[in-house]
MITINU-262873 format. One record per residue (C-alpha): residue number from 1; x, y, z. Coordinates in steps of 0.02 Angstrom, whole numbers, plus 32768, in hexadecimal, padded with zeros to 4 digits. Layout:
BEGIN
NUM; X; Y; Z;
...
***
This chain:
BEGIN
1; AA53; D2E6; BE5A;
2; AA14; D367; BEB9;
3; A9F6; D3D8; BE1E;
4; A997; D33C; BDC6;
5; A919; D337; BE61;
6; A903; D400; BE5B;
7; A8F1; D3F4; BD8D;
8; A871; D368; BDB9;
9; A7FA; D3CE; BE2F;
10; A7EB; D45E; BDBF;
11; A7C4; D3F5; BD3C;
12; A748; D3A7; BDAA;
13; A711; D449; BDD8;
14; A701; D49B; BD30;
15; A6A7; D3FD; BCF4;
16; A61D; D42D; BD87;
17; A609; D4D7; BD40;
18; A5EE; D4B7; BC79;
19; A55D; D427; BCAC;
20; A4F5; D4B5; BD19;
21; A519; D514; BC7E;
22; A4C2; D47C; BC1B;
23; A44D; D45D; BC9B;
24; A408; D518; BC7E;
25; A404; D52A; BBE1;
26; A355; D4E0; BBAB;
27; A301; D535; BC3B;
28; A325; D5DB; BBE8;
29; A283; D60C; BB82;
30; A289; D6C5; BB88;
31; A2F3; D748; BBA7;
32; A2BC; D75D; BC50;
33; A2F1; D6BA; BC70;
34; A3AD; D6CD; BC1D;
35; A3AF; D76F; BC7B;
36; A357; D76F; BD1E;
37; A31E; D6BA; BD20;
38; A27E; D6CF; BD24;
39; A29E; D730; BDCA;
40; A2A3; D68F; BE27;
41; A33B; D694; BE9B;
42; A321; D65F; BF46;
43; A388; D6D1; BFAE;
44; A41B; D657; BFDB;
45; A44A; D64F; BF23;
46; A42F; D717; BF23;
47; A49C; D73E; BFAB;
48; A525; D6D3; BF78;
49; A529; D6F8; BEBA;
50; A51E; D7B9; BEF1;
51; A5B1; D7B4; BF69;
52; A61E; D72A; BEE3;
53; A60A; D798; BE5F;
54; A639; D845; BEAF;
55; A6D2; D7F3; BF00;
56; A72D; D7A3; BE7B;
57; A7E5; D774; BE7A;
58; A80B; D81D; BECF;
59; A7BC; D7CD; BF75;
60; A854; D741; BF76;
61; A8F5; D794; BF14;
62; A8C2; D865; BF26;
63; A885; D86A; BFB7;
64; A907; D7FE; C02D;
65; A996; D842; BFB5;
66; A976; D8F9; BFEE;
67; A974; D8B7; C0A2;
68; AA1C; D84E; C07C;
69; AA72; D902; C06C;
70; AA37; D919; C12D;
71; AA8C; D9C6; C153;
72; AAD3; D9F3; C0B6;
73; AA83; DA84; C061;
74; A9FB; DA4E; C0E7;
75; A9C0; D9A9; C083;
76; A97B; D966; C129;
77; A91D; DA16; C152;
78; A8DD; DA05; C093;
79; A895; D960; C089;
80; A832; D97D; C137;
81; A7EA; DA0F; C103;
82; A7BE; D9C5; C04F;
83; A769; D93C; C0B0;
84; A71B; D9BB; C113;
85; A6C8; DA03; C090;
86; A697; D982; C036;
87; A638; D930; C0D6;
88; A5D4; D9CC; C0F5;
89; A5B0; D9D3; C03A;
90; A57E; D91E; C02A;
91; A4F6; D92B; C0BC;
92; A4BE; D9E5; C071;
93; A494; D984; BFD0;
94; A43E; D90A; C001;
95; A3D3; D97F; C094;
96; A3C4; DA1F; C00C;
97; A3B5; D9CC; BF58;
98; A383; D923; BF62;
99; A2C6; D90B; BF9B;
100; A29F; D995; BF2E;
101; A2F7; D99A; BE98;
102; A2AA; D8DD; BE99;
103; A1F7; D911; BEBF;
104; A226; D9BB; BE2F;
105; A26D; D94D; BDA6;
106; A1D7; D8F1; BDAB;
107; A15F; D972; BDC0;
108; A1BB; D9D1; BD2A;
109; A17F; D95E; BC89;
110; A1C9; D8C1; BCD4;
111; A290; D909; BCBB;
112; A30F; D882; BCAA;
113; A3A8; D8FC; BC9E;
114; A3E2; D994; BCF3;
115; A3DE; DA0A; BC48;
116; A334; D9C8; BC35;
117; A2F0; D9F6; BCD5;
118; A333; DA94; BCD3;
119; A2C6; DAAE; BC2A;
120; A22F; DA59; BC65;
121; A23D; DAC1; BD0A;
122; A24B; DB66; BCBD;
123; A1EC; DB47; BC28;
124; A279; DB71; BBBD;
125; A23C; DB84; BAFD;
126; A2DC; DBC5; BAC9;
127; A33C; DB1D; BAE5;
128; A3C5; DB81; BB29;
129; A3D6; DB31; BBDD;
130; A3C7; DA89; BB81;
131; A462; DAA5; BB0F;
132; A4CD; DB01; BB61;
133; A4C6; DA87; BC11;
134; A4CB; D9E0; BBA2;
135; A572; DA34; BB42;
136; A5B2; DA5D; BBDE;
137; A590; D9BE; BC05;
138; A5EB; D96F; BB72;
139; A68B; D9D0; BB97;
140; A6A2; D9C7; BC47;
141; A67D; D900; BC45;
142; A6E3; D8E5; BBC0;
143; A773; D92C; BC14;
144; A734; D8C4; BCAF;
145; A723; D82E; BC66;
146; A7DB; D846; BC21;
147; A821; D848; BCD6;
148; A7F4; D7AA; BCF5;
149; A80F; D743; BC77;
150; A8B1; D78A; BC8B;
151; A8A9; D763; BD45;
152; A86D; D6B3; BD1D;
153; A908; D69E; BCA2;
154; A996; D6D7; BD31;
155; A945; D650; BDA6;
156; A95A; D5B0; BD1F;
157; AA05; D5FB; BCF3;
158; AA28; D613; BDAC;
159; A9FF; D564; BDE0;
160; AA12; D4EC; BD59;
161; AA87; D54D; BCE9;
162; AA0F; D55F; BC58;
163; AA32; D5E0; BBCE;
164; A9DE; D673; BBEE;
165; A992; D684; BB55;
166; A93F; D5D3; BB4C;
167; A911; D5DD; BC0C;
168; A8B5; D685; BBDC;
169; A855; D611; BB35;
170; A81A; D598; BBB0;
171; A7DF; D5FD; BC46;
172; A778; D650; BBC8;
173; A722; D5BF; BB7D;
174; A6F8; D579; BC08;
175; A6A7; D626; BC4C;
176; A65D; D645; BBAD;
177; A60A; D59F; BBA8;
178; A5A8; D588; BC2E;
179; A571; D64E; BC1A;
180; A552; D63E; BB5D;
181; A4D6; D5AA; BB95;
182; A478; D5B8; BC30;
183; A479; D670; BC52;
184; A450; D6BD; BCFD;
185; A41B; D620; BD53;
186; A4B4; D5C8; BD25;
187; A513; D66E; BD4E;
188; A4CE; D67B; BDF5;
189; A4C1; D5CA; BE24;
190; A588; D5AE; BDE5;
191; A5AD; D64C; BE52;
192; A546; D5FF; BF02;
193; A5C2; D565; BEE7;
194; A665; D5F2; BEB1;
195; A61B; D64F; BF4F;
196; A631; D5B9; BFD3;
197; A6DB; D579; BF8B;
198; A719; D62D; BF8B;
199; A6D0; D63E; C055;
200; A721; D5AB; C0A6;
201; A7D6; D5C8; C04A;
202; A7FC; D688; C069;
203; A7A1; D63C; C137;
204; A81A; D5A5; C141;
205; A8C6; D5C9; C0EB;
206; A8DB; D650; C15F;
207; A8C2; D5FA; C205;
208; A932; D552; C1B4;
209; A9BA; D5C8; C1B7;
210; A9A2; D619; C26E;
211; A999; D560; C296;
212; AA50; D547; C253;
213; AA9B; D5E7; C28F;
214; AA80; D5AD; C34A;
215; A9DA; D62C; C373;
216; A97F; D6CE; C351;
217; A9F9; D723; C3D5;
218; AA8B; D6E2; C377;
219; AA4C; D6FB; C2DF;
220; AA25; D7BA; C2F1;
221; AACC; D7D8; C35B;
222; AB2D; D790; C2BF;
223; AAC6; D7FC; C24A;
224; AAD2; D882; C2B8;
225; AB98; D88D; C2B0;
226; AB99; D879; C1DC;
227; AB32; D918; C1DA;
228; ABA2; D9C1; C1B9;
229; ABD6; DA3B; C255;
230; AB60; D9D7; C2CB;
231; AB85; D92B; C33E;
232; AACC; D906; C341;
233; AA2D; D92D; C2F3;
234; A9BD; D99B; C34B;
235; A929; DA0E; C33A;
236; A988; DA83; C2B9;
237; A9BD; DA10; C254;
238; A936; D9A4; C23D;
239; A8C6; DA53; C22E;
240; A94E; DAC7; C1DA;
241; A905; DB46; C264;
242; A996; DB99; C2BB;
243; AA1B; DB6F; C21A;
244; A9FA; DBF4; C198;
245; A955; DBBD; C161;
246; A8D6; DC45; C14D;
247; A819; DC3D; C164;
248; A803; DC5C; C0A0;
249; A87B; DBC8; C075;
250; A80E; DB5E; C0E1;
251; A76B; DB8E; C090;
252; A798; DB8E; BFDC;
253; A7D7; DAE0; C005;
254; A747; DAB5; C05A;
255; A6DC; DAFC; BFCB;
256; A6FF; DA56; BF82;
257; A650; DA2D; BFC2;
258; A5FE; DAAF; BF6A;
259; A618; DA39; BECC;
260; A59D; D9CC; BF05;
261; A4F7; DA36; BEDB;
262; A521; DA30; BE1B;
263; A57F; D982; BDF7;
264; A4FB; D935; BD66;
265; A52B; D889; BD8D;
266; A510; D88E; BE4A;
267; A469; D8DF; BE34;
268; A425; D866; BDC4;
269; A422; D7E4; BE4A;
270; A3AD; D861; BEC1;
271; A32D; D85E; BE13;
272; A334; D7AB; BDFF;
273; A309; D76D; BEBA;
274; A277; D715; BEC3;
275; A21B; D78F; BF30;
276; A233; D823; BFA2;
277; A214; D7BB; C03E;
278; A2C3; D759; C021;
279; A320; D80A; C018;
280; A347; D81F; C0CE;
281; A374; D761; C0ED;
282; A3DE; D76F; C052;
283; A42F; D806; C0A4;
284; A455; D7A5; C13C;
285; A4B6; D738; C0CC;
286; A50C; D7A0; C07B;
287; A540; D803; C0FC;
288; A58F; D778; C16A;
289; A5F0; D73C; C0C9;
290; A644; D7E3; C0B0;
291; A668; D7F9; C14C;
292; A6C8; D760; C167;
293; A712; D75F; C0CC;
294; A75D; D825; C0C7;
295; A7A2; D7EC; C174;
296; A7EC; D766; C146;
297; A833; D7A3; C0B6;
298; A87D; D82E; C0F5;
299; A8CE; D7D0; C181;
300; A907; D734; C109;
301; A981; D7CD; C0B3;
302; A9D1; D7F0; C187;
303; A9CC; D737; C1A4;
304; AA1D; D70D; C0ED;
305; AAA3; D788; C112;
306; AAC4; D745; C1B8;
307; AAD9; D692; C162;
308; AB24; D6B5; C0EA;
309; ABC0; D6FA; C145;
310; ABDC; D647; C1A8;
311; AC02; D5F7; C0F4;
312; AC52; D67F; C07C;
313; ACE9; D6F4; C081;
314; ACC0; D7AF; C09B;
315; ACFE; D7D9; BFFF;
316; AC89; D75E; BFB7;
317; ABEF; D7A1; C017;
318; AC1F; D857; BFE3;
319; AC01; D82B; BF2D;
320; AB75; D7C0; BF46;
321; AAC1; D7E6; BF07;
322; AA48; D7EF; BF84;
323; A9C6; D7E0; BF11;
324; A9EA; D71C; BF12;
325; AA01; D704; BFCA;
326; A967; D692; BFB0;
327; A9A7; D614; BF3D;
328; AA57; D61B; BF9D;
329; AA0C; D5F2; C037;
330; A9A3; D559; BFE4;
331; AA37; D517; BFA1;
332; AA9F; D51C; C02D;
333; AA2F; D4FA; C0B4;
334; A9CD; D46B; C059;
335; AA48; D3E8; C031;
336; AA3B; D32E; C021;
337; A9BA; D2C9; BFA8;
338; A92C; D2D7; C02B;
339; A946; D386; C044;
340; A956; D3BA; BF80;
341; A8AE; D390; BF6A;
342; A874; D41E; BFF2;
343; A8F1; D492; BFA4;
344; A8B0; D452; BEEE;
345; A7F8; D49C; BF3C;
346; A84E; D54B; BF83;
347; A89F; D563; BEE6;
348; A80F; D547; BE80;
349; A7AD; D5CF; BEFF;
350; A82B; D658; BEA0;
351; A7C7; D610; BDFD;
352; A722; D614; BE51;
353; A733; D6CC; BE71;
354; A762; D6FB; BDD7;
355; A6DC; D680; BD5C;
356; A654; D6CC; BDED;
357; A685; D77F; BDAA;
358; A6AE; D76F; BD0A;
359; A602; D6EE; BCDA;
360; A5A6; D78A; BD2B;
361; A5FA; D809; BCBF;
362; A5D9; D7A7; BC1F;
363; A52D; D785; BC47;
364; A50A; D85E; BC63;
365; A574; D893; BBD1;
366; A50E; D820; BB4B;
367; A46C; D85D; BB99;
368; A49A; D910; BB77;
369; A4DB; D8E1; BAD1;
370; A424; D87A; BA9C;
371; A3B1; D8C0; BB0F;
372; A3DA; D96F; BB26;
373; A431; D991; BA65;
374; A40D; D92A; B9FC;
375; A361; D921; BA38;
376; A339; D9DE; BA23;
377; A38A; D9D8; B978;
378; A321; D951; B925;
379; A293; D95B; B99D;
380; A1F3; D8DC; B972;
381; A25C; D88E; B8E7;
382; A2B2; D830; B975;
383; A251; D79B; B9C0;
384; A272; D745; BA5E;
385; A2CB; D6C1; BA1B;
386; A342; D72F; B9B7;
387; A364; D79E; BA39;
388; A3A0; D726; BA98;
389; A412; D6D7; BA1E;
390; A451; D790; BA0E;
391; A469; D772; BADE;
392; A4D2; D6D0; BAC6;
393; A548; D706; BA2A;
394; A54B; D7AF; BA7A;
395; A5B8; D74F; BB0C;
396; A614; D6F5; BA96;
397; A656; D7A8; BA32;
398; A66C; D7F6; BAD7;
399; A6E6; D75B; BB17;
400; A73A; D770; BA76;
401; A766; D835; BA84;
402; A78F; D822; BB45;
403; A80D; D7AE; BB0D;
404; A84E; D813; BA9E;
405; A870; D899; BB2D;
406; A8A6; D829; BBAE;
407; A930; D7CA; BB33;
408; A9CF; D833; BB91;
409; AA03; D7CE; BC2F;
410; AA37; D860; BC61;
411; A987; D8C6; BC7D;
412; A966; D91A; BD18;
413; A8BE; D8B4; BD6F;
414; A89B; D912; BDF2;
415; A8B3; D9C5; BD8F;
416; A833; D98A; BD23;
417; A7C2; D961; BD99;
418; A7CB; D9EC; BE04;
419; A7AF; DA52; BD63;
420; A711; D9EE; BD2E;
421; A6B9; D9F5; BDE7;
422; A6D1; DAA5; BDE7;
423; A684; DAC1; BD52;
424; A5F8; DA55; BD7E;
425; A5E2; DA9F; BE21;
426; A5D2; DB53; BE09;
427; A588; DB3D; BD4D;
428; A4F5; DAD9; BD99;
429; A4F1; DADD; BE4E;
430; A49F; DB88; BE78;
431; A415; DB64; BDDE;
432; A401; DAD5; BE21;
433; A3E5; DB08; BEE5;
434; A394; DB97; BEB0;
435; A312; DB3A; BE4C;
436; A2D0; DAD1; BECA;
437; A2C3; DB69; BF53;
438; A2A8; DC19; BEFC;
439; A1EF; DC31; BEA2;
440; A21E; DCD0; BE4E;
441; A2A9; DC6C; BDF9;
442; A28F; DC74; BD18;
443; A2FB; DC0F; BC94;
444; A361; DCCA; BC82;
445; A39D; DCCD; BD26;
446; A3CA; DC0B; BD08;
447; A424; DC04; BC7F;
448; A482; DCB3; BCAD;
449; A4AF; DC4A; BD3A;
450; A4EB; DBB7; BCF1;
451; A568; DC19; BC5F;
452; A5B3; DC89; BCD3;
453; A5D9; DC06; BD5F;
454; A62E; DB8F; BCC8;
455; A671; DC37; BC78;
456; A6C6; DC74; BD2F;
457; A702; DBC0; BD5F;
458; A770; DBD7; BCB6;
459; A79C; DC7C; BCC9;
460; A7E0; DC86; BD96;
461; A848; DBCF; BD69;
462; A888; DC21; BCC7;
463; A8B1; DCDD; BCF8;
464; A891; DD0F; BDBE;
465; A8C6; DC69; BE15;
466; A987; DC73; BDEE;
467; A95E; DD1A; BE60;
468; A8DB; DCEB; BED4;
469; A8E7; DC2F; BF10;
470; A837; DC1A; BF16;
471; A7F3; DB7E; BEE4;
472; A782; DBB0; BE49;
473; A6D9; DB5B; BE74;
474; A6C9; DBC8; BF12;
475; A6B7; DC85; BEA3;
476; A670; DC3D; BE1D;
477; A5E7; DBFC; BE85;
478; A5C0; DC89; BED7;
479; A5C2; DCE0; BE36;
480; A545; DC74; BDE8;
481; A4E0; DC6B; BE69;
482; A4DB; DD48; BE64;
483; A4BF; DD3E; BDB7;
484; A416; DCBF; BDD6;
485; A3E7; DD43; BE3A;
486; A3F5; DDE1; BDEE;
487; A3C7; DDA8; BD4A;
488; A326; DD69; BD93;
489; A2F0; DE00; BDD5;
490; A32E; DE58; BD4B;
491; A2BC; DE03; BCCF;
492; A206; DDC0; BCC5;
493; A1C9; DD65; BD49;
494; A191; DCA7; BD41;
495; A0EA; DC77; BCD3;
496; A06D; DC65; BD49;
497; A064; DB9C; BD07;
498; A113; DB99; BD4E;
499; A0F5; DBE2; BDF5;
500; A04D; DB7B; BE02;
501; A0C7; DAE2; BDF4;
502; A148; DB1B; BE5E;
503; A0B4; DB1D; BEF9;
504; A06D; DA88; BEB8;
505; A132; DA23; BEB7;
506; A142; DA87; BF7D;
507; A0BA; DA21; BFB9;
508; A0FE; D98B; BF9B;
509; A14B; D911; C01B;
***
């Protein structure tokens, strides 16, 4: 019964999603539209989509399950720290990159995609930038995309016992659907609803289960006493500080929010707001959403262990996966036919996270592939209308591949997504900060930025990590970044046409 009524919501749910898809899909004339709709977000639907889409799945299972470990190999230390840094990077974002690269992409021939505006910004005849972003692009998203479908897969066979491999078929269509048709306004409108359902479950779930464990005090006392070599949960713990975890463990996990500055799909919501004006109310947004969510994420994983312990054996508990205290605790919390159809709505938040990411990543990988490849290939011979069937099939082949990669149940999510926002981060972020602040900036200095920060992200993971445990985004951004720099001064300096635009985009509010 109860699984009928949760089957019956996300059906309901889903069902919501493909008719905004519908609903969108005449109102796209122009690639503009499919891409930045028209640049006519109002900054609710901006904050939201941003923060939906950067979260993902990760925000419900990867987050909470690295907290779930509490003081084993410091999971608790970890997942603050990660939520640390991604706070501080959310609100540098949106105070360092937004305004202007929304005011710049505009200024710069009207750019609707990140490769293109670093073309248009640099004046980039060589088509270099162009290509080599959009294929980075291509292959980071793709492997992106991959992790969660996959992720999208383990929750149907998690909850309703659904092969994996038809449960992966059917997430897909339905993502692919509503993408394929309405483009970013049905992305970004889908991900303000994804974005409220995914708010008020990760906020209530844990605070229904303090509720049945008697109290916060008795709540953290019982958590307390499951952690290892401690009876309570204190400073050091919580912090790592004081346990044998060094400053440079702290920042290369807090280097997490360095990401931020060069994830494509994220920055495409600060080009399509509606104006500059709705930036800092957007922020405001934002910023209370991630806030409140990292927290409560991070505490559902303490809370979830605590629980978890009143109603399983140890031995049980020891081989659980914390990466599914969420759906555990909706199961067993949430009982009765009243109360399946709130856990029908958390369960369906998991979803939420991951259609709000995965939509996103779709929607950026078949602009790269029309817009910033196929485009510069065929050039004039493309009209608007082809171009944007190019857009539409292009999500359609990319679904397809990502598929492909994500058909092993057994695939690692969160290694693959670490992977891809490092490579996004350091092959994008400093061209892209640098861009909007530094004058003597030219398209060398860009692009030298963009292949080595991609090139070093590979080469620390592949060859220096097993050695250094350093996350990888963390050198490889500050090698990009010295590469922008020295290769700049190393080379020409900006036309004056450039630098003429650069003081006319400064003057802008």
């Amino acid at each position: 019964m109860e699984q009928m009524i949760h089957a019956a919501i996300l059906i309901f749910y889903l069902a919501i999603m493909l008719w905004i898809g519908f609903y969108f899909y005449k109102k796209n004339k122009s690639q503009t539209d499919y891409y930045l709709g028209g640049r006519s977000l109002n900054f609710w639907v901006t904050s939201m989509s941003a923060q939906a889409s950067d979260m993902s799945g990760w925000l419900l299972m990867g987050l909470p399950g690295t907290a779930f470990l509490l003081t084993k190999n410091n999971g608790l230390a970890e997942a603050v720290w990660t939520a640390a840094g991604l706070g501080v990077g959310t609100y540098l974002n949106w105070l360092l990159l937004a305004k202007k690269l929304r005011n710049y992409s505009e200024k710069a021939g009207d750019s609707i995609t990140i490769p293109s505006f670093l073309e248009n910004r640099f004046r980039d005849k060589s088509n270099l930038i162009r290509i080599i972003s959009a294929v980075f692009i291509v292959v980071f998203f793709l492997i992106y995309t991959a992790a969660q479908f996959s992720a999208g897969a383990k929750l149907f066979n998690a909850v309703f016992g659904m092969d994996y491999q038809i449960a992966l078929v059917f997430g897909a269509v339905v993502i692919v659907s509503y993408t394929f048709m309405g483009g970013f306004l049905a992305v970004c409108w889908t991900d303000l609803i994804q974005g409220v359902v995914m708010f008020f479950a990760i906020v209530l779930l844990p605070i229904m289960a303090v509720v049945k464990l008697g109290g916060a005090s008795a709540t953290f006392e019982l958590a307390g006493s499951l952690a290892d070599g401690v009876s309570s949960l204190g400073f050091s713990e919580w912090t790592g500080i004081g346990s044998g975890y060094s400053l440079i463990t702290i920042i290369s996990i807090a280097a997490w929010g360095l990401g931020y500055f060069g994830q494509p799909h994220i920055l495409a919501r600060f080009m399509g707001i509606q104006s500059a004006e709705q930036i800092k109310p957007a922020r405001r947004v934002a910023m209370a959403w991630v806030l409140v969510s990292l927290s409560a994420a991070v505490l559902l994983g303490v809370i979830g262990k605590a629980y978890v312990s009143t109603v399983v054996s140890a031995k049980e508990m020891a081989s659980m996966d914390g990466e599914r205290i969420f759906i555990y605790l909706t199961q067993h919390i949430l009982r009765g036919p009243v109360a399946a159809i709130l856990a029908g709505v958390f369960l369906t938040a998991i979803l939420a996270a991951i259609m709000s990411t995965a939509d996103s990543q779709l929607l950026i990988t078949s602009s790269a592939i029309s817009e910033d490849i196929a485009k510069k290939i065929f050039g004039s011979r493309m009209s608007e209308k082809t171009t944007m069937n190019v857009s539409r099939f292009s999500v359609l082949a990319i679904a397809a591949i990502a598929l492909f990669i994500a058909r092993n149940p057994e695939s690692s999510v969160f290694d693959l997504v670490a992977y891809a926002w490092a490579g996004f981060g350091a092959a994008f972020g400093p061209a892209i900060l640098l861009s909007l602040y530094w004058r003597r900036m030219n398209w060398q200095g860009a692009l030298a930025g963009i292949l080595s920060g991609g090139i070093m992200v590979f080469f620390w993971r592949n060859f220096i990590k097993s050695y250094i445990n350093i996350y990888e985004l963390l050198p490889a951004f500050i090698v990009s970044g010295i590469f922008v720099i020295v290769v700049s001064l190393l080379t020409k300096k900006p036309e004056d046409e450039i630098e003429k635009e650069f003081d006319e985009y400064l003057k802008l509010k």
